[in-house]
N, C-alpha and C positions, 0 to 999 in steps of 0.2 A: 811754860811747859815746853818741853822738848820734843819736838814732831816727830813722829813715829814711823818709819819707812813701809807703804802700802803697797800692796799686788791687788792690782783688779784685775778681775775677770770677767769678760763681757760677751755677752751672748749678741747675735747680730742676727736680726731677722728682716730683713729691708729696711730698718729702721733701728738704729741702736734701741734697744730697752731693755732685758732683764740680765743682770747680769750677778755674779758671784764673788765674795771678798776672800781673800785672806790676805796674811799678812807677812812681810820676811825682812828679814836682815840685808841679803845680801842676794843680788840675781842669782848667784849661784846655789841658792837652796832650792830652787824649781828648777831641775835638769829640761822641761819643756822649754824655759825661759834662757837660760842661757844658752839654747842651742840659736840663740839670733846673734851671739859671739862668736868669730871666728876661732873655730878651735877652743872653744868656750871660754875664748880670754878676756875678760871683763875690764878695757882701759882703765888707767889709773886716773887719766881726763874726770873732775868735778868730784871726785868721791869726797875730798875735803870740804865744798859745799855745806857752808851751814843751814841744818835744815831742810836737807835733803830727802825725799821720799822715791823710793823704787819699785816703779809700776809695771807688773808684768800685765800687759792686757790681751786676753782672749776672746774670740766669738765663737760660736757655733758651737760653743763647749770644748776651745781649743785656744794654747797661747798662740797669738798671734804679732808681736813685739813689745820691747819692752823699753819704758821713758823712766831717766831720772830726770825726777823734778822738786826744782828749788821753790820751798813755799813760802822765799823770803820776797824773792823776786815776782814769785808768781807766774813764771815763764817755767820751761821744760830745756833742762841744763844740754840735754840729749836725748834722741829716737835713734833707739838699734833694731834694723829689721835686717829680713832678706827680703831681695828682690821677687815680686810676685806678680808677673803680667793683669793688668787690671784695666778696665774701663774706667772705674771709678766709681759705678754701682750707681750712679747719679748723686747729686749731692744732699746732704741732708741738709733739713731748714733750720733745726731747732738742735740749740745746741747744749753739751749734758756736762753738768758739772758731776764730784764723784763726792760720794756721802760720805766716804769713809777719812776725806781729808777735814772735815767737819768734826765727827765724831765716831771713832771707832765701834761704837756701840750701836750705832744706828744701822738697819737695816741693807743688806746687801745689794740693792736697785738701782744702778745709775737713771739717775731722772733731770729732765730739765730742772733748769733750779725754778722756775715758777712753779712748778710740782713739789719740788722739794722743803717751798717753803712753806707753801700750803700745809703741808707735814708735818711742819715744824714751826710754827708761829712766833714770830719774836726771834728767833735764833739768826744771827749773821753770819751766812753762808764762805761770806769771803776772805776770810780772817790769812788762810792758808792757801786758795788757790783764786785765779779771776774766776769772773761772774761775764756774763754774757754781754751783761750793761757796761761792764768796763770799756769794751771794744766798740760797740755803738756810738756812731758821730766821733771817735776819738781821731779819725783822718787815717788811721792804720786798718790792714789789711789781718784777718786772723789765718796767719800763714802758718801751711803745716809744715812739721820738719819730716813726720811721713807723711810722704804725699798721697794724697789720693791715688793718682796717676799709676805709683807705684807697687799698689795691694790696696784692698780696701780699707782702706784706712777709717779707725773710727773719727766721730768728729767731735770728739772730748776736749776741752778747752784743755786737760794736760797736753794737749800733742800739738800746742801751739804757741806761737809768740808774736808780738808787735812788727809786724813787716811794712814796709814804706808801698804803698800798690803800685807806685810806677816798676818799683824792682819785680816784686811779687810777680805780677800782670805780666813783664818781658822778660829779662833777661833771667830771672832766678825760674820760669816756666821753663824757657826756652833750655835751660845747662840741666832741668827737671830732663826732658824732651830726648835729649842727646844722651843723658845716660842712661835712658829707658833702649832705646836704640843700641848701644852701645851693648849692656847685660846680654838682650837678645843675642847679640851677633857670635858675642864672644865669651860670652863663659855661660858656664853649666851650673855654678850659682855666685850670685853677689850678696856678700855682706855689705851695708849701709849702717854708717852711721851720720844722723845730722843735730847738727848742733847749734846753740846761740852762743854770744859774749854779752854778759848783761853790758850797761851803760854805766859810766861814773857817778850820772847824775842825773836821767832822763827818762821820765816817768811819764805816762797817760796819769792824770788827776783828775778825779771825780771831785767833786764838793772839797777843794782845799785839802784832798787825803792822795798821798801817792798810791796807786791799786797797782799798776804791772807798769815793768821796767820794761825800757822800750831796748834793744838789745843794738849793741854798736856795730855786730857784726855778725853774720850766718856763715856756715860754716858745713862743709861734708867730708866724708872718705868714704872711699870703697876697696872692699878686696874681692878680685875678680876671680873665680875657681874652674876647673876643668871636672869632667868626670871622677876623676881619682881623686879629686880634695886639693889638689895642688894649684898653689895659686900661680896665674897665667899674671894678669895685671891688676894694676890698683893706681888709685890716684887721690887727689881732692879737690878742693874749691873751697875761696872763701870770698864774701859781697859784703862790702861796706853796707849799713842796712840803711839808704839813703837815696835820692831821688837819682844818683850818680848813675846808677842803674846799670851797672859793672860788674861781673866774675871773673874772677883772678883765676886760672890753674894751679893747682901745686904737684909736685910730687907727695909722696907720704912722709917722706924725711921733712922738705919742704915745711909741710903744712905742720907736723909735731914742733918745728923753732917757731912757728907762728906763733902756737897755741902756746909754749912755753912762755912768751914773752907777757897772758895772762896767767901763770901761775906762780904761785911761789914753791910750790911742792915740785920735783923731777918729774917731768912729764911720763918718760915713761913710752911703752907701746900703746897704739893705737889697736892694731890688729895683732895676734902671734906672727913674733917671730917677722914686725913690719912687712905681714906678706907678702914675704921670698919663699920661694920654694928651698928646701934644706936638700944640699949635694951631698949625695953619696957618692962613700967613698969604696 
């Protein structure tokens, strides 16, 4: 069966729990959702992705950013937000897989999957995305690509991937840390996008089954904006996802040869118009 591209919507009340489905083709059929695009330009980065599903998710009865994610890999291809000063809300403990990558038919409630299965007896949860047990004792870290740090981020195992915890824990915190700092100082808002590279061949395995691809490398950009919409600065980062425990800088141009050198389709823009400001004349 050919996997069906998802928009969740999730309600957040100290605690993720009820939240709302529907369903789209493309971020850009929910004008809330691709307002996390700069200039609502939707990269061409992962759309070819087999298997891909595109998750617009919301709380408080509001999109709040949007993940595509590869339910081959069972990682999240990319997280596009804007930047939203946060605490972090504290952490949650329990963490929620989405029903709808299950079965479209099944009710609208993000629930932990021990709830979920309870619900559903016999049915196997993980066909399409990880399970919570995947990442248990597996030595990896369940890192977001939005960060808490960042906004409040939910804690939906879409909004994460296999992270190595020496990276996780320093240096990918710390480059988290400085861009949070940075947003503050100097723009009036930042687009975010963060990203993995799955692996060739490097899986967390439960019981002799490959469940989630451990990703070879993490990856971000930013487009930095003024009051008027115009963009001041931008940049990116990418970390070998290994105990090396190292972020490389890039420019935006930079980091687009990166990324090409995983694609085979033309990269393409990241943000519009590689967030430059357009001179008039």
């Amino acid at each position: 069966m050919i996997p069906v591209p998802v928009a969740l919507c999730v309600l957040l009340a100290g605690t993720l729990s009820l939240v709302e489905g529907d369903v789209v083709a493309n971020f850009e059929d929910i004008p809330e959702c691709v307002e996390y695009f700069y200039q609502g330009k939707v990269p061409g980065w992962g759309v070819a992705t087999p298997g891909a599903a595109r998750l617009c998710q919301r709380f408080y009865n509001r999109y709040h950013f949007a993940t595509l994610y590869d339910t081959n890999h069972r990682i999240a291809v990319y997280s596009a937000y804007s930047f939203q000063p946060s605490n972090g809300g504290g952490r949650e403990k329990r963490w929620f897989v989405e029903p709808q990558l299950v079965n479209l038919t099944w009710g609208t409630e993000m629930k932990a999957g021990y709830w979920l299965g309870k619900d559903h007896p016999g049915v196997y949860l993980g066909e399409r995305q990880a399970l919570n047990e995947d990442y248990t004792h597996s030595g990896f870290d369940r890192g977001h690509l939005n960060p808490n740090a960042h906004h409040a981020a939910t804690f939906t195992l879409t909004n994460v991937v296999p992270q190595n915890p020496k990276l996780n824990q320093n240096a990918w915190v710390r480059h988290e840390s400085q861009l949070t700092n940075l947003f503050k100082a100097q723009c009036s808002q930042a687009y975010v996008l963060v990203g993995a590279i799955p692996s060739t061949d490097n899986w967390i395995v439960k019981d002799n089954v490959r469940r989630v691809n451990i990703p070879e490398y993490i990856w971000n950009a930013y487009c930095c904006v003024d009051n008027n919409g115009k963009p001041v600065r931008s940049g990116g980062a990418t970390a070998l996802n290994t105990e090396q425990n190292r972020v490389d800088q890039h420019s935006l141009l930079e980091l687009n040869g990166f990324l090409q050198h995983y694609s085979n389709a033309p990269m393409g823009e990241l943000f519009h118009n590689n967030c430059q400001a357009v001179t008039e004349e």
